[in-house]
N, C-alpha and C positions, 0 to 999 in steps of 0.2 A: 380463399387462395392466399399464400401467404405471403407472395409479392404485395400483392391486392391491398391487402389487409392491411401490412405490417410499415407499408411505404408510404402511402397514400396518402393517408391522415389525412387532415383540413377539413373532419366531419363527413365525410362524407358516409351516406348511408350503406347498409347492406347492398339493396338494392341496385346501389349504382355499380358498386363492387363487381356484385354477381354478373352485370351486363360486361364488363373486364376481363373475365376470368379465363377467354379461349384466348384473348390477345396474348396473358400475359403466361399462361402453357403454353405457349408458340414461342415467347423468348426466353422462357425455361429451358426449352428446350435449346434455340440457337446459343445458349449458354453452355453446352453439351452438359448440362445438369451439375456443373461447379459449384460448389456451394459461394468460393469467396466471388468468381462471376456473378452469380445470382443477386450476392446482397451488393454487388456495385452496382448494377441492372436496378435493385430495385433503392438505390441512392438516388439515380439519377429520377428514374418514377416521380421520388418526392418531390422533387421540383417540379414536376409538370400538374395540371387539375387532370381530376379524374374524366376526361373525356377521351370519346375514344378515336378520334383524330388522333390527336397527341401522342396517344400509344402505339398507333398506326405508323405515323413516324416513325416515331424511334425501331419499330418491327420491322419495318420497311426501307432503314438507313441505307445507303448505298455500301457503310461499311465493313454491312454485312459478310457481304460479295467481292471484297478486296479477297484477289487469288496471290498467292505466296508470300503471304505476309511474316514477317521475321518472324521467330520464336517470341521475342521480346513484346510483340505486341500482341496485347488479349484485347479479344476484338469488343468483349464489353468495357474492359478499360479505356479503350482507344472512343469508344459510344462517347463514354463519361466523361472521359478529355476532353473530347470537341465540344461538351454541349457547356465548359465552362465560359464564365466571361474573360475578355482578355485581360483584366486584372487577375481574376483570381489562377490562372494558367500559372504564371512565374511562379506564385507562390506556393502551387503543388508540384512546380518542378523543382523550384528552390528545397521543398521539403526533403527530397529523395537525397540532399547531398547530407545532412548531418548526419555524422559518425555513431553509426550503432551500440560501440559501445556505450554511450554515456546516456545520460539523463538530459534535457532539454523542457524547459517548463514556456508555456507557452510564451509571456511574457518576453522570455530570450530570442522564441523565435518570430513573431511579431515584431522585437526591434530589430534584427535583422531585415524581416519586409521592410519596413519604413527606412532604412537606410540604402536599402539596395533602390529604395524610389518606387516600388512598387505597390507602395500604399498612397493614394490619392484622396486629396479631401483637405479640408483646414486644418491648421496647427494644433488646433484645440482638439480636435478631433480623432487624429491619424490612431490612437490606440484603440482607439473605438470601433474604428472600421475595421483594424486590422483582428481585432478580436470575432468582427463578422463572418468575415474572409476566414477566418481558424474552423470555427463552431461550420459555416458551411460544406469542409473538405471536413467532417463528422459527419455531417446532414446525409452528405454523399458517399460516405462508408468508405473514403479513399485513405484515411486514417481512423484509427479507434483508438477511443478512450482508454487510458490503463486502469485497473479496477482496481491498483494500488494506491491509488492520487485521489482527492477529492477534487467535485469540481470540475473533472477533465483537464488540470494544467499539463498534463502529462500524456502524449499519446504516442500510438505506433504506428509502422506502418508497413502492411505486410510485403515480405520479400517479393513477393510476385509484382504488384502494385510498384515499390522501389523499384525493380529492374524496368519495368515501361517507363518508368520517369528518367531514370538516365538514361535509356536509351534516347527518347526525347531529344534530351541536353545534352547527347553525345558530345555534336560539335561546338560548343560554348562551356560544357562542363566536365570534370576527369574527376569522379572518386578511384580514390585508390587506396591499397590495405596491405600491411603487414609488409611482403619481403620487398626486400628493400631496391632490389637490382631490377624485380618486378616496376617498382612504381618512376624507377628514375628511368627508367625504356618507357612508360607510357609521359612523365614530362616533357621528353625531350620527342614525340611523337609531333605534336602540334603545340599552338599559344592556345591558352582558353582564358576565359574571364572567371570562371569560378574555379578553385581547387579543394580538393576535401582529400584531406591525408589521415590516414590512422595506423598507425606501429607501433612494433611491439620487438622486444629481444633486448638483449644485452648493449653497451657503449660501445662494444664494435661493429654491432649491428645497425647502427641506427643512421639514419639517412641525414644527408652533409645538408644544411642550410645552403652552402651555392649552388647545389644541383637545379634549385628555384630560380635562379638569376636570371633566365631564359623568359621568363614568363613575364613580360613586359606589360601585357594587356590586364592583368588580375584586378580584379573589381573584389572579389572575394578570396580571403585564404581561410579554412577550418584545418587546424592542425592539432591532434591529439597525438600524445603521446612523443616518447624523446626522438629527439633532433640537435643530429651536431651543428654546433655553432659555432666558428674560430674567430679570433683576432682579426677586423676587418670587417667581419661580416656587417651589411646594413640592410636598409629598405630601400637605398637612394635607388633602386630600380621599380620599385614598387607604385610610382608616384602617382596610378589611378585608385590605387588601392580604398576601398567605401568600408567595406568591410575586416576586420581581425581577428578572430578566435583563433587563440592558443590555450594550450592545457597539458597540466600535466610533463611540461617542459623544464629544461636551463634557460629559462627567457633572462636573467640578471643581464648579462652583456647586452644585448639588443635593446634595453629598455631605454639608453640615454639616447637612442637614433631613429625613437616613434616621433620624433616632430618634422622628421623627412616625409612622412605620411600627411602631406598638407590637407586632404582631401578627405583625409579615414571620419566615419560618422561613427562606427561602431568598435571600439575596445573590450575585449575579453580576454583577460590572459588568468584563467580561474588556476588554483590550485599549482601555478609558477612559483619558481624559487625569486621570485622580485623582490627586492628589498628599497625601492625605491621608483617615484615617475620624474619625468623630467622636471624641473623644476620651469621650464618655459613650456609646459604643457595648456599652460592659458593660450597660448597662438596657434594651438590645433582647433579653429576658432568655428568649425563644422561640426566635432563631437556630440552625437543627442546620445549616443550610451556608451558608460563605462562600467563594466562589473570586474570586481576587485575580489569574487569572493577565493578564500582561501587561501591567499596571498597571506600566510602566518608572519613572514619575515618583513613584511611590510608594515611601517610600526607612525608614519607621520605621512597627509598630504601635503604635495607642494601649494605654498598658496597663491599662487597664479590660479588655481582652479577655481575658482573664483569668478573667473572672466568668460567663463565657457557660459555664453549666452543661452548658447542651444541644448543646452545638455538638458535632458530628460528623465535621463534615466542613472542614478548611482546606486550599485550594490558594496558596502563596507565588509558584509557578513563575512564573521569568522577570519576575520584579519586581525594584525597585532596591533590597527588604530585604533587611537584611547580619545583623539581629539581631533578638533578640524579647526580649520584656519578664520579667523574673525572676518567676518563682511561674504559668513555664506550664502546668506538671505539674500544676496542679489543672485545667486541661481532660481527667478523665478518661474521657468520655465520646467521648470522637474514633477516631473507624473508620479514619478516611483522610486522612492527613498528609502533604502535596507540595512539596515546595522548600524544607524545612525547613533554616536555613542553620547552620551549624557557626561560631560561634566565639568567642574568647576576650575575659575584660573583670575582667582583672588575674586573681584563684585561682580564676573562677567561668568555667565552660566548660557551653554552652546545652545540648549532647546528655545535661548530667546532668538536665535537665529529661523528659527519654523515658520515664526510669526505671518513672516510677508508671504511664505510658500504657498498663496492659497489654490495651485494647480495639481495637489498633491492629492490620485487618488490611492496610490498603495502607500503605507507608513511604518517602517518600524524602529523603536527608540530603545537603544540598550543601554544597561547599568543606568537605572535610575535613580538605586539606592546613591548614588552621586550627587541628586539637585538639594541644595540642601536648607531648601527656602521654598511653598507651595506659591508663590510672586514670581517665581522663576518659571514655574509649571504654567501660571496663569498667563504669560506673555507668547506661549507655547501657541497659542491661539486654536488650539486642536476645535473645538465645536464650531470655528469659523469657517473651517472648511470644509463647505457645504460639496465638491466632488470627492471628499474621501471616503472610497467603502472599503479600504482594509486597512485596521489598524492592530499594531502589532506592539505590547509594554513590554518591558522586560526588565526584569531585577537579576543581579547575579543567585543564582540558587544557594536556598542554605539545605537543601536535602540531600543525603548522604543515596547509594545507591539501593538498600535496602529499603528505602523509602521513609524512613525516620528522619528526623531534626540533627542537623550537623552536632553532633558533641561539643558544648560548650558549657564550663560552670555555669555561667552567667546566664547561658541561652538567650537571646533577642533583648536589647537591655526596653525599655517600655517608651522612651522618648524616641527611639530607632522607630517603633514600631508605629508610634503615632505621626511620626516627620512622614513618614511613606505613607500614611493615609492622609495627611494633607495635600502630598504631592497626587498623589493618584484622584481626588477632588476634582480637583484642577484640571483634569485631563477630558474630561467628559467632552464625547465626542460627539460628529451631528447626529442629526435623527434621520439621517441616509444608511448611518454607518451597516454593511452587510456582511463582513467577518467582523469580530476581534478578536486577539489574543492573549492571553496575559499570561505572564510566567514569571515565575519566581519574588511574588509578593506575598511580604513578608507581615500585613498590617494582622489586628485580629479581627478588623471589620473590614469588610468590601469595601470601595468606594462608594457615596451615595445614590450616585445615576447606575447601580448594580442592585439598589433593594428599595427601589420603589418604580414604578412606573406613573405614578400620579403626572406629570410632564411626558411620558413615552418616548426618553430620551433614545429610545434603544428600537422603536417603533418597527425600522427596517429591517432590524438584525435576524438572520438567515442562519449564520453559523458560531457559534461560542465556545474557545477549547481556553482552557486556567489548567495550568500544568505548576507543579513545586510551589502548590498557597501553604507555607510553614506554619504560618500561626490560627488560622481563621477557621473559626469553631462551628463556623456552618456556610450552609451555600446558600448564594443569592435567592431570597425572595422575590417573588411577583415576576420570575422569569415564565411563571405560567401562564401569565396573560400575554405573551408577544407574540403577537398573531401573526407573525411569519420566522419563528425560529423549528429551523428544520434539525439541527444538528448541533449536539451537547457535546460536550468531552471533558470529565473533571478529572484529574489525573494526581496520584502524589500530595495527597492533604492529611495529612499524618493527625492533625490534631480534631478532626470530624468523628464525631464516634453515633454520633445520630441525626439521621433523614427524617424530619418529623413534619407533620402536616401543613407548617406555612412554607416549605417549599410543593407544595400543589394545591394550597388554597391562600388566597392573598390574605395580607393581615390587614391592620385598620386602618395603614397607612395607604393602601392603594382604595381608589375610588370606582375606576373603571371597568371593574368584573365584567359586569353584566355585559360589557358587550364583546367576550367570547364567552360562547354558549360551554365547552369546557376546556382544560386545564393541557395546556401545550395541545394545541389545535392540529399543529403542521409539522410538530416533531417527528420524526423519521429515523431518524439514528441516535443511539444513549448510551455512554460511556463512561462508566463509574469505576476506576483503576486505581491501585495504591492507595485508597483509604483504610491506611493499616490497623486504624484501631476502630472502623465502622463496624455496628454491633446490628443497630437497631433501625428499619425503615420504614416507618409509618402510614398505611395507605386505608383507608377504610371502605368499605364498597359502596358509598353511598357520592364519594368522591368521583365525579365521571373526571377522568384525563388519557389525554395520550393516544388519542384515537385510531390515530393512522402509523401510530410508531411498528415498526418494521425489524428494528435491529436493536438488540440487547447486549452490550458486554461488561457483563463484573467480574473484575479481577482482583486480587491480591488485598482481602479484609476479613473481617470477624464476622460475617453476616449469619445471623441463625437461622432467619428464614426466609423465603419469599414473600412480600406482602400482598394479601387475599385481593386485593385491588388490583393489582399489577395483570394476575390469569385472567380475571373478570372483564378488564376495561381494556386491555391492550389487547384488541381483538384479529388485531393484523400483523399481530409480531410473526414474524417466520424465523426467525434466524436469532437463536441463543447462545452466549457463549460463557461458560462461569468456568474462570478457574482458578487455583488457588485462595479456596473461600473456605476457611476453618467454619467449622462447626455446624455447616450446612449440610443437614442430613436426607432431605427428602427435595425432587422435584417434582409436583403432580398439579395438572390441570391447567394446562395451558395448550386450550384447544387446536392454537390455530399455527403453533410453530411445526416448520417443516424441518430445519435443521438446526441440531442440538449437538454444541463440544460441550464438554466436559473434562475437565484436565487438572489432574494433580489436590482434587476435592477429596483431603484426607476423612472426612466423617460420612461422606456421601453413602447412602445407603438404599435408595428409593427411586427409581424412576417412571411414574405411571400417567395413566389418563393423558395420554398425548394421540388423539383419533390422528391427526395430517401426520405425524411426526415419519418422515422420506428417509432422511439422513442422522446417524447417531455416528457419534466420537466417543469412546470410553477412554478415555489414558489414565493409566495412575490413580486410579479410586478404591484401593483396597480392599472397601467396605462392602463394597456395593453390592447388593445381595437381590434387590426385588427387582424386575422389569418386566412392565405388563401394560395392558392396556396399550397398545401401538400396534393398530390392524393394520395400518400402511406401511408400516416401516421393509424400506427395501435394500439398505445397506447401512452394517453396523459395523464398524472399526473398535479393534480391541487393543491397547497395549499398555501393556506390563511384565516386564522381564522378570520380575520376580513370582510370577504366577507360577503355583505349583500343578492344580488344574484348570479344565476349561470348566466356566461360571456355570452353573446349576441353571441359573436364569436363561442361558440361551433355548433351553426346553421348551418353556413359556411363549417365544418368539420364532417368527415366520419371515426373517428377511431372505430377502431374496439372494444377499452376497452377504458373505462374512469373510472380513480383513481381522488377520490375527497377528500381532508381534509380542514375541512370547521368546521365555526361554531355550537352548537347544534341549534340554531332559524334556521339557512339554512339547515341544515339537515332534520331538525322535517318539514320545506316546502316541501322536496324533498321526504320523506316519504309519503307524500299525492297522492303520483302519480297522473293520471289528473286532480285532480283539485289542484295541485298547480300552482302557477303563473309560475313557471320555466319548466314546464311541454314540451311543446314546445321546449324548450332548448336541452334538453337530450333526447325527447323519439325515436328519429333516431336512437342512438349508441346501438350497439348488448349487451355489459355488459357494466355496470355501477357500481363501487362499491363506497359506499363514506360513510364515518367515519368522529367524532368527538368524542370530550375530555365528561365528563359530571363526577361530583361530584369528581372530580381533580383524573381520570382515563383519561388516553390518551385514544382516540379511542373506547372507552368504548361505544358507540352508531354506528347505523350502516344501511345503508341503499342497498341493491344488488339489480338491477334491470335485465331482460332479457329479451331482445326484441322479441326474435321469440316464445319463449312460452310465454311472457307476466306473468311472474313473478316475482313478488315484494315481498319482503323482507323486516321485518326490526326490530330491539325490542325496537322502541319506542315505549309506548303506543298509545295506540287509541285516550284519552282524550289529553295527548298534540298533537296529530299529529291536533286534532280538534281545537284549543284553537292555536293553532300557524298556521293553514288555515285561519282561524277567523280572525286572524288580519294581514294578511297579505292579504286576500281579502277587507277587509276593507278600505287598505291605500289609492287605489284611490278616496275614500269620504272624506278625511279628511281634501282635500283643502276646502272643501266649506259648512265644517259640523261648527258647534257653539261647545261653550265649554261645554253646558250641551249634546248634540253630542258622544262628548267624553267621559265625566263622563257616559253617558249612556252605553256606548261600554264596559266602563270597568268592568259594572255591570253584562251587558251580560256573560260576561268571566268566571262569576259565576255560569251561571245555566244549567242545562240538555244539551247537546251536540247531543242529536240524531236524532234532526230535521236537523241537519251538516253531522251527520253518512250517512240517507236518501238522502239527499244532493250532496255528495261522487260521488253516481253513477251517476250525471252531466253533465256536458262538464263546464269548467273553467267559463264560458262567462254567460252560463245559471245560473250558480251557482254564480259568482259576481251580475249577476241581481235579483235573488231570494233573494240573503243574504241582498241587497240593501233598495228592498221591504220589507223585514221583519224589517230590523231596521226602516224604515219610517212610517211602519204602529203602531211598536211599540211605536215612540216616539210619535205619535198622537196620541194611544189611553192611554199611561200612565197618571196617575192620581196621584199626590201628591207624585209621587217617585214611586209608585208601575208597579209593572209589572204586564201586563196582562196573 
């Protein structure tokens, strides 16, 4: 059963399972057979043990049997609600108010909990918990992971779900959205503690900052999007205010009248026109987070901030700060440090301020081509501290967008290149660390704690993404022994031209092989992007690696082949994606992928021996000529507009759906059904659906065919489907027709169509030898140009 089953977890046997299985068809059923009901139902499941008490309960809730219960409430959501703790209750209510349009990483919303107070626990703690309290509203299916984000920093949360949560928080909470007269009639309705505002429209449209002044009780404001603000306007009514997100605003005027917010723990004002904080921002002396990101016109911090004891949390990213204010290292209470910028201001170098931070587990340090002394790097104290698992380097990029080396005579001058591998030495991080990142380093060697493992400085590391390495002529060694890295990412290394066996067999410099049996144990995800001059990638079959890897994408390099290791030993890859790979002419033997892109592979030619292979993407492959061996394959996507026919190799293949985008003259053939020339090609496949562009409308044209009723579809017309059969039945005459031949055919093109219509119900063969006849008999009996 797949409540049973898929909920349960905690080991539990078949057996116990199958003793579950009438309870949990009983609340399938009081589910009225929902699906997003069901997987809340079976959230809630996972928290209880597999006994059947337990289940009996929750079957047996009294909730069940609540009679006229609002709309708003789904009686398994209402299950799941109750069976929360009272901690974690706010925080699934709290969830329902942030603003749909935007983005929210968990982090954001976590510090939020903790400032609204409803994360309980020690100092040292509170993000820790709060990160429980998160992953558990997952556990419970009340939120879901976005499958864009790694990690889960990012989730959603389904509309149905949202509306039981504010309705919940009716009486304490008011989201509100878009018009404007709408939302200032739900203000001025009652006081609440929380507001969530989101608008949209034009400077006339946009809702007046005093309309708020009412709201005397607000604990929380979320405001996206503009908001008129006049002469006057302040917070002085504000003064319980815990919480502030704004975005996407005119916040400049209001920014000198945040220290009337005595109380505010939390600042967001992302992506405001601020150009400035208050300079007595130090006596907001509650503040644990302030995110600054994208505040461009924001270019110096005041240094009073400095004095913010409780601050935990700063976001810099993507703001116009280049520096920070001397004596920062007394914020040492900060968890999570982002865009922190690197640089010099005569003997005094900003990352010697890190030093004392040792509460720091998220990190990231930009423009380090700036430290200009590895004594600066070393005071940095990074391997000291023993809670950070993300750390984030960052050098300004010298890659251009094509993925090449920034155009310079000179290119990287050689003492540049080695000042940046002294500083990067230096930085070597603990042996907890569970991300890193690095980007835009510029040395031609890795850092050391990057090509040896002999110490297993890196022992923890889980995930490793190096985007824009300009100069460095190969990838880290002995990344194959980390026995817990799940996920690769090389991106943008222009100067790599060969993957050669000491990155999957260690050299002489690591000792500890033996003790993983083989080569990336736990890898899972592999991303090789932008290595615009890789040729060559070395794997031999005798090499076991990669065992459990899942996910494959190479993009944008000179790759010629697959190496015979890679099919052999990556036995549980499912999911392929190569595109733009010059020279790559063939993909075969790789048993065990189910879904395979393919995009823009100008030499590709081959695609076979794929037995699982479920899902095919063709885009853009010219060449491609063989497809075989794929007894599974049950939906295969084709596009290319410049396709004159449909591929020969769909003969060979039995999917089950064919997606076509294709030109309209291929289209308007395909419309003909048997008596196009491509007819043959396609009429096996059970659905067929295939679109094209027409009067500069994408896919504006349309063709759906079905095989077992034998229905065709389409809103071409009749006359082009006639006039484009015409000359495409034609072309095998044209090697051996004359030019009046031609001029004659184009004449045809002009007149009555319904000896073509009649024609139609044909067989392809009959009808190319009828259409044959007709034009021979025509041009013999035309007279002085006229038609007969």
């Amino acid at each position: 059963m797949v409540v049973a089953q898929e909920e349960v977890g905690n080991g539990n046997d078949e057996d116990q399972i199958e003793l579950l299985k009438d309870i949990g068809m009983e609340i399938i059923t009081k589910c009225d057979y929902l699906p997003l009901a069901v997987k809340v139902m079976g959230g809630l499941l996972r928290q209880k043990t597999a006994r059947r008490r337990e289940w009996e309960n929750v079957l047996n809730d009294s909730i069940w049997s609540v009679s006229q219960m609002p709309e708003e409430l789904n009686y398994a959501i209402y299950l799941s609600y109750e069976d929360l703790s009272s901690s974690l209750k706010p925080c699934f209510l709290h969830y329902s108010l942030l603003p749909k349009s935007r983005v929210f990483l968990a982090c954001e919303i976590i510090g939020m909990w903790i400032s609204e107070g409803f994360v309980h626990g020690t100092s040292r703690d509170l993000e820790e918990i709060g990160k429980e309290y998160y992953d558990e509203l997952i556990q419970r299916n009340v939120i879901e992971p976005d499958i864009r984000y790694a990690e889960k920093v990012v989730c959603n949360m389904h509309d149905v779900v949202r509306s039981f949560a504010q309705y919940m928080a009716r009486n304490e909470a008011l989201v509100a959205q878009n018009n404007k007269a709408d939302i200032a009639d739900k203000i001025n309705s009652q006081k609440f503690l929380r507001l969530s505002l989101e608008t949209r429209g034009s400077e006339s449209d946009e809702l007046e900052w005093y309309s708020l002044q009412g709201q005397t009780s607000l604990r929380t404001l979320l405001s996206v999007g503009p908001i008129k603000i006049k002469p006057g306007d302040s917070f002085l009514v504000f003064s319980n205010l815990r919480t502030l997100y704004v975005e996407d605003a005119n916040f400049d005027a209001l920014v000198e009248y945040l220290n009337q917010l005595k109380h505010l723990r939390y600042l967001s004002i992302k992506g405001t026109n601020t150009s400035r904080l208050p300079a007595s921002i130090g006596k907001m002396k509650f503040l644990q987070y302030i995110s600054l990101v994208g505040c461009k016109s924001l270019v110096n911090l005041p240094s009073s901030i400095v004095k913010l004891q409780h601050l935990r949390f700063l976001s810099l990213r993507d703001t116009g700060i280049s520096s920070i204010p001397k004596d920062f290292h007394g914020l040492t209470n900060l968890r999570i440090l982002n865009g922190f910028p690197a640089h010099m201001d005569g003997d005094w170098c900003s990352i010697e301020e890190l030093g004392p931070l040792c509460q720091l587990t998220n990190l990231t340090i930009s423009g380090l081509e700036n430290v200009s002394s590895s004594s600066f790097a070393k005071k940095a104290r990074i391997g000291d501290k023993v809670r950070l698992s993300r750390l984030f380097l960052e050098c300004t990029s010298r890659i251009e967008h094509d993925g090449q080396l920034v155009k310079d005579e000179e290119g990287i001058p050689e003492e540049q290149q080695q000042q940046i591998e002294e500083v990067f030495n230096e930085l070597q991080p603990p042996s907890g660390l569970e991300t890193l990142d690095i980007s835009g380093y510029f040395g031609q060697r890795l850092p050391r704690w990057m090509m040896s493992t002999a110490l297993v400085p890196l022992g923890s590391l889980r995930i490793l993404t190096m985007d824009n390495l300009a100069c460095c002529t190969e990838l880290p060694n002995c990344l194959c022994q980390l026995p817990c890295l799940e996920f690769l990412l090389i991106v943008h290394a222009p100067a790599i031209k060969r993957v050669g066996p000491e990155f999957l067999q260690p050299n002489h410099h690591c000792h500890n092989h033996s003790q993983v049996g083989v080569s990336f144990p736990r890898l899972s995800r592999l991303i090789f992007e932008g290595l615009v001059e890789w040729v060559e990638w070395e794997w031999e079959l005798q090499v076991k690696a990669m065992p459990i890897l899942e996910v494959l994408k190479l993009g944008k390099c000179k790759l010629r082949c697959m190496p015979a290791g890679l099919a052999f030993h990556a036995r549980a890859l499912k999911k392929l994606y190569i595109y733009d790979v010059k020279h790559l002419s063939s993909l075969e033997n790789f048993t065990s992928v189910v879904h395979l892109d393919v995009f823009r592979n100008a030499d590709l030619e081959r695609i076979s021996n794929l037995p699982k292979l479920q899902k095919l993407v063709i885009d853009m492959c010219p060449k491609m000529k063989v497809l075989e061996g794929v007894p599974a394959l049950q939906k295969l996507s084709l596009e290319d507009y410049d396709m004159e026919t449909v591929p020969r190799y769909l003969q060979d293949v039995m999917p089950r759906q064919l997606l076509l985008y294709c030109s309209l003259p291929l289209l308007t053939s395909i419309a003909a059904g048997k008596t196009s020339c491509d007819w043959d090609k396609f009429k096996h496949i059970q659905q067929v659906k295939a679109h094209a562009g027409d009067e500069g409308v994408e896919r504006k044209r349309y063709v759906m065919y079905t095989r077992d009723s034998f229905h065709l579809e389409t809103n071409i017309s009749r006359s082009a489907i006639a006039k484009g059969w015409m000359a495409r039945a034609w072309f095998p005459y044209r090697t051996t027709c004359t030019i009046e031949d031609e001029c004659l055919v184009r004449r045809l093109r002009n007149v009555e169509y319904s000896i073509l219509l009649v024609m139609s119900e044909l067989s392809t063969v009959r009808c190319n030898r009828a259409l044959g006849l007709w034009i021979a008999g025509t041009r013999a009996s035309s007279v002085d140009g006229e038609l007969p």
